[in-house]
KENULO-943334 format. One record per residue (C-alpha): z, x, y negated. Coordinates in steps of 0.25 Angstrom, whole numbers. Layout:
residues N
@up Z	east X	north Y
...
***
This chain:
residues 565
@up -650	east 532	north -99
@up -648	east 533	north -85
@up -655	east 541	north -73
@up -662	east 532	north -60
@up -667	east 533	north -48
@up -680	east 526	north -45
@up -685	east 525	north -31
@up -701	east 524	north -30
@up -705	east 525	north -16
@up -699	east 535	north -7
@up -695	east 544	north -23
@up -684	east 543	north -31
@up -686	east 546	north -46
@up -675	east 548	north -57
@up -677	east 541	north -70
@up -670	east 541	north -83
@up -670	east 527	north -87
@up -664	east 520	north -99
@up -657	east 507	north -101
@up -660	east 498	north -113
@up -661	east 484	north -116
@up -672	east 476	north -121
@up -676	east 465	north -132
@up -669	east 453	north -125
@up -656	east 465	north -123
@up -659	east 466	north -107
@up -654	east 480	north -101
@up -668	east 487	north -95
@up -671	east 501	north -92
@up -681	east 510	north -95
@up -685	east 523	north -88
@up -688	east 534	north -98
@up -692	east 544	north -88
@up -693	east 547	north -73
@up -687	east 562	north -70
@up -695	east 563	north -58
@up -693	east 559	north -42
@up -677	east 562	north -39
@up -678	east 572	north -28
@up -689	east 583	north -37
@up -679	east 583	north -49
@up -672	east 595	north -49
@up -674	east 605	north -60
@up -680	east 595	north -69
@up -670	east 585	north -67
@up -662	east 596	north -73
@up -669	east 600	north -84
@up -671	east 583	north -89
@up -657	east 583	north -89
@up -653	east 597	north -97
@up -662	east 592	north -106
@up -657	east 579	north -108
@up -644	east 586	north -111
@up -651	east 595	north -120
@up -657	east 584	north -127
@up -643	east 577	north -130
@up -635	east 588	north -133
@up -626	east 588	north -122
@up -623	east 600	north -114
@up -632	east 605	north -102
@up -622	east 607	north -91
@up -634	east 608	north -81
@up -637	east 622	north -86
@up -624	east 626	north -91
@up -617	east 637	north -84
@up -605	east 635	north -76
@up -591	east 635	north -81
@up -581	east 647	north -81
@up -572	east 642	north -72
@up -558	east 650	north -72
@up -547	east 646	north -64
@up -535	east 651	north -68
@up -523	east 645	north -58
@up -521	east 637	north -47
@up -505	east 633	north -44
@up -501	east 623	north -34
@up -495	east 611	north -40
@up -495	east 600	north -30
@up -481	east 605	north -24
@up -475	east 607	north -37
@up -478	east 594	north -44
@up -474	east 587	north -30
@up -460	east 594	north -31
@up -461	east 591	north -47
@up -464	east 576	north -46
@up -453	east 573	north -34
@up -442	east 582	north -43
@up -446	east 573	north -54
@up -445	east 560	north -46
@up -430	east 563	north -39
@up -427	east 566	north -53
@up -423	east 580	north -54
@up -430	east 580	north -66
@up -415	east 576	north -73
@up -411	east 592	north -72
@up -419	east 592	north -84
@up -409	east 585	north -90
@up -397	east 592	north -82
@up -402	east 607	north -90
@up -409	east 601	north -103
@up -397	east 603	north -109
@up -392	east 619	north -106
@up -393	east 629	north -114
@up -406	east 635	north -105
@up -420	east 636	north -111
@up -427	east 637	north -99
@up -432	east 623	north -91
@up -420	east 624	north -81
@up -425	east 611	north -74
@up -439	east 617	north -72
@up -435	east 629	north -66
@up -426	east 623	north -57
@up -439	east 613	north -53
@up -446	east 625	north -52
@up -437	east 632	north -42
@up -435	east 621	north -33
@up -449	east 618	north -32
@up -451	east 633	north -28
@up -440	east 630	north -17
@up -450	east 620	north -11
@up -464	east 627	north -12
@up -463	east 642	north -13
@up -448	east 645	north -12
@up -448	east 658	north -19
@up -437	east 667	north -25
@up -433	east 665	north -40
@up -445	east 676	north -42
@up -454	east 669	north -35
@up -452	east 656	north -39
@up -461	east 663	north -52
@up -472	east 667	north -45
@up -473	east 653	north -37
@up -473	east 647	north -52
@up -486	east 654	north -53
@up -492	east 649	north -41
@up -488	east 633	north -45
@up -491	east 622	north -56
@up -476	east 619	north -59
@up -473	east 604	north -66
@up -470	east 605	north -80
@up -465	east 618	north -79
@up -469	east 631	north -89
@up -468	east 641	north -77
@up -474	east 653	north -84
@up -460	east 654	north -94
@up -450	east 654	north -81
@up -445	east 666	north -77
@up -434	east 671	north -66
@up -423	east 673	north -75
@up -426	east 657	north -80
@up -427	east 653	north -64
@up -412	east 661	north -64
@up -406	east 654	north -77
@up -411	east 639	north -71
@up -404	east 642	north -58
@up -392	east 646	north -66
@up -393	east 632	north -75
@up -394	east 624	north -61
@up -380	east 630	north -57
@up -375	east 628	north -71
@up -377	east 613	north -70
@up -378	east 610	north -57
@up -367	east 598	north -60
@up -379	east 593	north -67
@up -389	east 597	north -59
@up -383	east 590	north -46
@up -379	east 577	north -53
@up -395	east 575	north -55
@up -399	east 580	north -40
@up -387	east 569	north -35
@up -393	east 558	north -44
@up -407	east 560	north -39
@up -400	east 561	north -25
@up -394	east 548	north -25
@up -407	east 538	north -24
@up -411	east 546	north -13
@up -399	east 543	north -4
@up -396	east 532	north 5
@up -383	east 528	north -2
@up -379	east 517	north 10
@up -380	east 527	north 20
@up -379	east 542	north 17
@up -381	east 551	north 29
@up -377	east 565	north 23
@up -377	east 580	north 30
@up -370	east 592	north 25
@up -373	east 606	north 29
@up -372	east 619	north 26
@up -382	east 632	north 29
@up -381	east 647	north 26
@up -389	east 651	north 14
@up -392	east 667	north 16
@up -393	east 676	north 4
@up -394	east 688	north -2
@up -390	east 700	north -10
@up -375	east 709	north -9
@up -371	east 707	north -21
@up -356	east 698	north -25
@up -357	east 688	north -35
@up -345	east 681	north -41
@up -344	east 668	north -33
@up -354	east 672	north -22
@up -357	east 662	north -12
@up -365	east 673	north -3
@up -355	east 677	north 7
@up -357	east 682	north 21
@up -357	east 669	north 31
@up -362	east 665	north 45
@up -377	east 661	north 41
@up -382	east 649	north 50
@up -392	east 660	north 57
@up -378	east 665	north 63
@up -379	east 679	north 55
@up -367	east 683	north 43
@up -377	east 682	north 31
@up -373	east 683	north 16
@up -377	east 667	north 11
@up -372	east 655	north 6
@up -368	east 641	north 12
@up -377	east 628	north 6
@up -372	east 615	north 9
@up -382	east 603	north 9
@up -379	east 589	north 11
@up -391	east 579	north 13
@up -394	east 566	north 17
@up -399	east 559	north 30
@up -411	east 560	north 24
@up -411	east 576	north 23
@up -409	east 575	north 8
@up -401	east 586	north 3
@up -389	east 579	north -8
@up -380	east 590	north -10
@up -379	east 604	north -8
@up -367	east 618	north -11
@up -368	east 632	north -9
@up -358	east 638	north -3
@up -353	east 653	north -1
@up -359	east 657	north 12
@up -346	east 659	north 19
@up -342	east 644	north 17
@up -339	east 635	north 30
@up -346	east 623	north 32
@up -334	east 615	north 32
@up -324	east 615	north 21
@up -339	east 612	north 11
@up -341	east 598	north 18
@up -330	east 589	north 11
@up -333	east 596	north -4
@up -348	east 595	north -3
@up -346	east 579	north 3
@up -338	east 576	north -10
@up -349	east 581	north -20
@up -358	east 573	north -12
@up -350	east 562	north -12
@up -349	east 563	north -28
@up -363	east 565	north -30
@up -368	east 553	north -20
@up -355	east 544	north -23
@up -365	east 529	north -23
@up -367	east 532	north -8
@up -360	east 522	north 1
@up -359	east 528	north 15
@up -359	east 543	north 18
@up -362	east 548	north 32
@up -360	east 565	north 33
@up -366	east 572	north 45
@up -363	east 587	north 45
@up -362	east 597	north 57
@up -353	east 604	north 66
@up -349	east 613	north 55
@up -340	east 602	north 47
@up -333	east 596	north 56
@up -320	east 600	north 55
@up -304	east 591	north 55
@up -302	east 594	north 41
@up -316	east 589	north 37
@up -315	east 577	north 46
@up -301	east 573	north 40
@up -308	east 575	north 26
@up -323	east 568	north 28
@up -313	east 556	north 32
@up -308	east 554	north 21
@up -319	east 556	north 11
@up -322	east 541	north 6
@up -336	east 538	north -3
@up -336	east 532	north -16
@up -339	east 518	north -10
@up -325	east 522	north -2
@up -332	east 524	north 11
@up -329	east 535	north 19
@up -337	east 546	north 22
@up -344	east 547	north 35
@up -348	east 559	north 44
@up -355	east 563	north 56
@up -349	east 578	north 61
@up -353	east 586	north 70
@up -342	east 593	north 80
@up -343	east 608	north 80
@up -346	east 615	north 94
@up -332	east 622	north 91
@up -324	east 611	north 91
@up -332	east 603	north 103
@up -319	east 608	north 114
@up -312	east 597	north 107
@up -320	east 588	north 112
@up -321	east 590	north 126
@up -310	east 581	north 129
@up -314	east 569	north 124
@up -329	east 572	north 130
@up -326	east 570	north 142
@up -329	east 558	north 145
@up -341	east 558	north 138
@up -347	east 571	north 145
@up -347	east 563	north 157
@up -358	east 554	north 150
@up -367	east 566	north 148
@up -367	east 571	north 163
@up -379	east 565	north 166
@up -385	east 562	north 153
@up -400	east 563	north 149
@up -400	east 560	north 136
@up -390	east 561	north 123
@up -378	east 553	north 124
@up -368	east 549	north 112
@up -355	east 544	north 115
@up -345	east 542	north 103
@up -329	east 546	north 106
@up -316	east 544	north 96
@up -312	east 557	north 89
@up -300	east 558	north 78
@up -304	east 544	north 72
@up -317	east 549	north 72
@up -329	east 546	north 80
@up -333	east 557	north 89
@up -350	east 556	north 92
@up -356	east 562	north 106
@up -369	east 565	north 109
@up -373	east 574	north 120
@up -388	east 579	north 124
@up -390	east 581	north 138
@up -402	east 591	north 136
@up -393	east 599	north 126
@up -382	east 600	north 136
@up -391	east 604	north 147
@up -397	east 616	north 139
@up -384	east 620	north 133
@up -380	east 621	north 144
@up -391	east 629	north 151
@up -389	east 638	north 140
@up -376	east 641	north 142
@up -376	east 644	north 156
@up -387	east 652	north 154
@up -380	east 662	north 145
@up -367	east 661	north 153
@up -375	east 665	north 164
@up -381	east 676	north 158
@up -371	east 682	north 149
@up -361	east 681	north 165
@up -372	east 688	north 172
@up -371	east 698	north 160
@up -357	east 700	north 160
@up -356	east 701	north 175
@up -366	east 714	north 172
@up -356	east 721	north 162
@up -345	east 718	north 174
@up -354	east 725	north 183
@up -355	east 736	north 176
@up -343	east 739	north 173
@up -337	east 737	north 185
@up -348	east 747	north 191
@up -343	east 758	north 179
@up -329	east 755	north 186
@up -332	east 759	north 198
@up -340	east 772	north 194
@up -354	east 767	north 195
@up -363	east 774	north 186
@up -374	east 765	north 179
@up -384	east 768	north 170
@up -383	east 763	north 155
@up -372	east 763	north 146
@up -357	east 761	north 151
@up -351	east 747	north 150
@up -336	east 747	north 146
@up -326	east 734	north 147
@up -327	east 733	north 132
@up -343	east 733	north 130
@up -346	east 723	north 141
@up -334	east 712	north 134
@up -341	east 715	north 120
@up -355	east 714	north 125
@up -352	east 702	north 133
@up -343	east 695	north 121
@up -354	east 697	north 111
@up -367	east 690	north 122
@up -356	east 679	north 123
@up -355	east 676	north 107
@up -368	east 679	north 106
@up -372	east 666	north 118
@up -361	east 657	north 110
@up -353	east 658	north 123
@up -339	east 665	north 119
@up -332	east 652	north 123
@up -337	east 652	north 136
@up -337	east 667	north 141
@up -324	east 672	north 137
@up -325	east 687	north 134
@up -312	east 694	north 138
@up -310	east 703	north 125
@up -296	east 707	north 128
@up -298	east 714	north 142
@up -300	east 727	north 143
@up -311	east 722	north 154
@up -323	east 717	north 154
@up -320	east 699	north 157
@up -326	east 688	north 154
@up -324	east 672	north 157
@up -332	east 659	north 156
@up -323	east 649	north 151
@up -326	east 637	north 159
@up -319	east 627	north 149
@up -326	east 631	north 139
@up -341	east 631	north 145
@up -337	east 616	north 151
@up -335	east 614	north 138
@up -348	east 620	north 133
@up -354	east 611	north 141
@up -348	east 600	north 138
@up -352	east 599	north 124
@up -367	east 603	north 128
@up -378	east 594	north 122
@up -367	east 587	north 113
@up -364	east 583	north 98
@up -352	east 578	north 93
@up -350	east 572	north 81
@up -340	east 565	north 73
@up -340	east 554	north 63
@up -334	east 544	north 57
@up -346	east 535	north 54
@up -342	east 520	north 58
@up -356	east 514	north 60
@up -363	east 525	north 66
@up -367	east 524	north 82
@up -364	east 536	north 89
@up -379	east 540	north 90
@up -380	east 537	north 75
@up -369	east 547	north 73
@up -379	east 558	north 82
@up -390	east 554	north 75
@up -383	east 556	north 61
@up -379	east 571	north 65
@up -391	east 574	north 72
@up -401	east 571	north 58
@up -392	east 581	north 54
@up -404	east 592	north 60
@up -413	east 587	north 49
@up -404	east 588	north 39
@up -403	east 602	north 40
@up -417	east 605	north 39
@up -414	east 603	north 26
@up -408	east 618	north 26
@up -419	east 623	north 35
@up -427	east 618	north 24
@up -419	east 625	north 12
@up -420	east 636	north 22
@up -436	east 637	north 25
@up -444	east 628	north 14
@up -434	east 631	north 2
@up -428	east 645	north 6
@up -416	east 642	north -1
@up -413	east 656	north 6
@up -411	east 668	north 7
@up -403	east 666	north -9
@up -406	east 678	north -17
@up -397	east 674	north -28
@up -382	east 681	north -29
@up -377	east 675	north -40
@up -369	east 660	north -34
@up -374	east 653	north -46
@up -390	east 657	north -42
@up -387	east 655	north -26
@up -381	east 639	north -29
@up -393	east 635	north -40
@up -403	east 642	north -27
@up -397	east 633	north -18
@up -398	east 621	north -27
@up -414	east 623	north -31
@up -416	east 624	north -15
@up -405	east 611	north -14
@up -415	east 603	north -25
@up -428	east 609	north -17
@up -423	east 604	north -4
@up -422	east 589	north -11
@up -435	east 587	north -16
@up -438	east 593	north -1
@up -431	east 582	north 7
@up -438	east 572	north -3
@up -451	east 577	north -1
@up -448	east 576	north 14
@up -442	east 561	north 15
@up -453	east 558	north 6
@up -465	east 565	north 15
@up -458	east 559	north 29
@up -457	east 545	north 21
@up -472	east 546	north 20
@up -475	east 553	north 34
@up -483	east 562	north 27
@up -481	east 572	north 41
@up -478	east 584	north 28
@up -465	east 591	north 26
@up -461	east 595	north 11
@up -467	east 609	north 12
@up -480	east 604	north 19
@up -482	east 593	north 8
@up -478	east 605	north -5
@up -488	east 614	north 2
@up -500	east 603	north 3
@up -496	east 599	north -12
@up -496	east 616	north -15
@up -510	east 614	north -14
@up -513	east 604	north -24
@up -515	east 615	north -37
@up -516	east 616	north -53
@up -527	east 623	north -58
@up -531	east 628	north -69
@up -546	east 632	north -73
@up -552	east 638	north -85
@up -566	east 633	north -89
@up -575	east 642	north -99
@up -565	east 649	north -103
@up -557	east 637	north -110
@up -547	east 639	north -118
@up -540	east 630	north -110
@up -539	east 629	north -95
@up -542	east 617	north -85
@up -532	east 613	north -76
@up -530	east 603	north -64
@up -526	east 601	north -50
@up -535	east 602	north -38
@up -537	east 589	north -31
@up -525	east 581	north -23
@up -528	east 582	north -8
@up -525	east 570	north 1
@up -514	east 576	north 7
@up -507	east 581	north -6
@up -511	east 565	north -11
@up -503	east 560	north 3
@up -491	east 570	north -2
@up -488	east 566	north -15
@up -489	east 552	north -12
@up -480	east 554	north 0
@up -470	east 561	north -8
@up -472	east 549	north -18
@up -476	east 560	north -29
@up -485	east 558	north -41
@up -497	east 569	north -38
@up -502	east 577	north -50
@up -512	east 574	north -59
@up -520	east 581	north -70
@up -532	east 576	north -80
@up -539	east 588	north -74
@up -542	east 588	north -61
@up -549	east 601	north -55
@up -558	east 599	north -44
@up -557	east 611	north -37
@up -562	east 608	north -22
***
């Protein structure tokens, strides 16, 4: 039996009408009974149908009363299982493998996952990464059986088998490099910590932080690729030079990434030294190819130089735009490149400061001159002393102490400016120097290389601001080293997610896509007080759709899907 619609005139009727065959076996219908014209059923039409399901036992769900609905939680999941199908798909799903066999009970692999995934979405202290748990619907995790003292253990397993652990991080490396080709950075930032207390083996010491200030930290070296994906990474003690860790750290590389064929190093003006040249020189890969670099020339050691730019400066007199030229230096090949625009504004700069900081001084001479000859002034007296202090500390302070010479030996207030030295200030206004030994490279490539170098360290602003791998609350080194390496793993699946969404032109950065996939939710619902709870996910928008697929990431699914719009 089935219900129709019946036109007879300007009416529609509804009619229940059955089908059947007859004698000959010929399917007819038959209309048992007209319910009435279609726009007067409302009550009755109701009242046919309870009791038809009346009549045939089934359950009458026109009068039934509503549900009981209980909704018990609702946890983003979409940011999480993103994170969990891309750490499952580079494959860092083998540090199973790496901590299957010690002696731990805990899943030392998940909670590992679990901190770097907080890293990412919510970077929380150890404390807190238990109460975000409780906020998210974690992958094949048991999240209500962690605690912090598990959280403490696995971080203590990570340093124990680091070996282990960074022989899987290398493997799943090596596909994602450009073997023919390898453009590689090395850099090192501050990383501020806390806490007063000594440990045996501490690497917090008291160093110059990169925001000019003598702060108790430590040193993190990172090398990454041209492609801004981080390869490598060390914790040093916070007093450590940048120097003197370039050639170990290039050998582990070299070790860890030994099928690659041609190595290009770009560093900056911190690691350019003799010693280090002499030494990059003679490093070879396993192909027997040397290694190649692209260094930058410190500011410090830009007087020698001057000599052998002379005849270049005359090519800069009247330039309007940048200029590279390319000149022979110790074997080497020195690269030029000056910006007019900088130069000008440098040099506005200077003179400006100059300016004021004469006028000053010639103030503080005045004075004192005037106190000489008796004159009475209001204010505090000036003596010889207090003028060459106060004038010394405004000249460090205006980076100028090899220009204006402060005369700290007199027993009177003097001071000079030192003409060959601000000739030579200016000289070296609006330009880079760098030295390589890359044969192939034009000089503008060699420029290029080094100034890509400013996107690379947006990788640190990155461990910085969206990881927080700082300020490190940990004291003990072991906990300071396996900090750095969850925020080093975190800063991996970031650069992929990031190569991955530019690939696309999906116009979002990591955090905006994790934040749009946050909203996708697990829920779960109780119905009539069920024994048994109902759960699902609320339904994919389009943009959350667009970010799986551009990050190439199978979306979740469940059998239960709650429509909860």
């Amino acid at each position: 039996m089935f219900l129709k619609i019946t036109r007879s005139g300007p009416r529609q009727y509804l009619q229940l009408v059955e089908a059947f065959r007859d004698d000959a076996g010929k399917a007819k219908h038959r209309t048992l009974v007209t319910l009435g014209r279609l726009d007067q059923l409302t009550e009755s039409l109701d009242s046919v149908i309870s009791g038809l399901l009346k009549v045939t036992g089934r359950p009458d769900f026109l009068n039934a009363p509503l549900p009981a609905v209980e909704f018990e939680s609702a946890r983003a999941l979409g940011n999480v299982w993103a994170l969990n199908e891309l750490w499952e798909s580079l494959g860092f799903g083998e540090l199973r493998r790496v901590f299957k066999k010690t002696r731990h009970s805990i899943d030392i692999e998940a909670l590992i996952r679990v901190m770097v995934f907080n890293r990412l979405c919510d970077p929380e202290s150890k404390l807190g990464v238990l109460r975000w748990l409780d906020t998210v619907a974690m992958p094949d995790v048991e999240v209500e059986s962690i605690t912090h003292q598990h959280l403490l253990r696995s971080m203590d397993a990570l340093v124990d088998h680091q070996t282990e652990v960074d022989a899987v991080v290398a493997n799943l490396l090596r596909p994602l490099i450009d073997q023919e080709l390898s453009v590689v950075f090395y850099d090192m930032t501050t990383i501020r910590t806390e806490g007063t207390s000594d440990q045996e083996g501490d690497v917090r010491r008291f160093g110059m932080a990169k925001e000019g200030l003598i702060a108790r930290q430590v040193m993190l070296g990172v090398v990454q690729t041209g492609d801004g994906l981080p390869i490598y990474h060390e914790v040093f003690a916070g007093n450590t030079a940048e120097s003197p860790t370039l050639l170990p750290t290039l050998k582990t590389v070299l070790e860890r990434f030994p099928s690659i064929r041609r190595v290009v190093l770009v560093a900056d003006r911190g690691l350019l030294s003799l010693d280090n040249l002499e030494a990059l020189s003679e490093i070879r890969l396993e192909s027997g190819e040397p290694l190649e670099f692209v260094l930058a020339v410190p500011g410090r050691r830009y007087s020698e130089f001057a000599e052998l730019l002379d005849t270049f400066q005359a090519q800069c007199v009247d330039a309007e735009q940048e200029i590279v030229a390319e000149l022979p230096w110790r074997g080497l090949r020195l690269v030029v490149a000056h910006d007019p625009d900088v130069a000008k504004d440098a040099q506005a700069l200077r003179r400006e400061r100059i300016e004021a900081l004469e006028a000053q001084a010639k103030a503080w001479v005045g004075k004192l001159d005037a106190q000489d000859a008796g004159v009475k002034a209001r204010g505090k007296k000036l003596s010889d002393s207090g003028a060459k202090a106060r004038l010394y500390h405004a000249v460090k302070e205006a980076h100028l102490a090899n220009i204006i010479r402060v005369d700290l030996k007199n027993e009177l207030f003097a001071y000079e400016i030192d003409p060959d030295a601000l000739a030579l200030a200016e000289l070296m206004d609006g330009k880079l120097l760098l030295v390589t030994n890359t044969p192939d490279l034009s000089p503008q490539g060699v420029v290029d290389r080094y100034k890509s170098l400013a996107d690379i360290e947006r990788g640190f602003r990155v461990l910085k601001s969206e990881i927080e791998i700082g300020p490190v609350f940990h004291r003990l080194p072991s906990r300071i080293k396996a900090h750095a390496a969850i925020c080093f793993i975190a800063l991996i699946l970031y650069r992929v997610m990031r190569q991955r969404l530019r690939s696309a032109d999906a116009q979002l950065s990591p955090e905006r896509a994790l934040a749009e996939l946050q909203k996708l939710q697990h829920h779960q619902i109780r119905i009539n007080q069920a024994e048994r709870p109902v759960t699902g996910i609320s339904r994919l928008s389009e943009t959350q759709d667009r970010v799986f697929a551009a990050l190439r990431l199978k979306k979740p699914t469940q059998p239960q899907q709650l429509s909860l719009l």
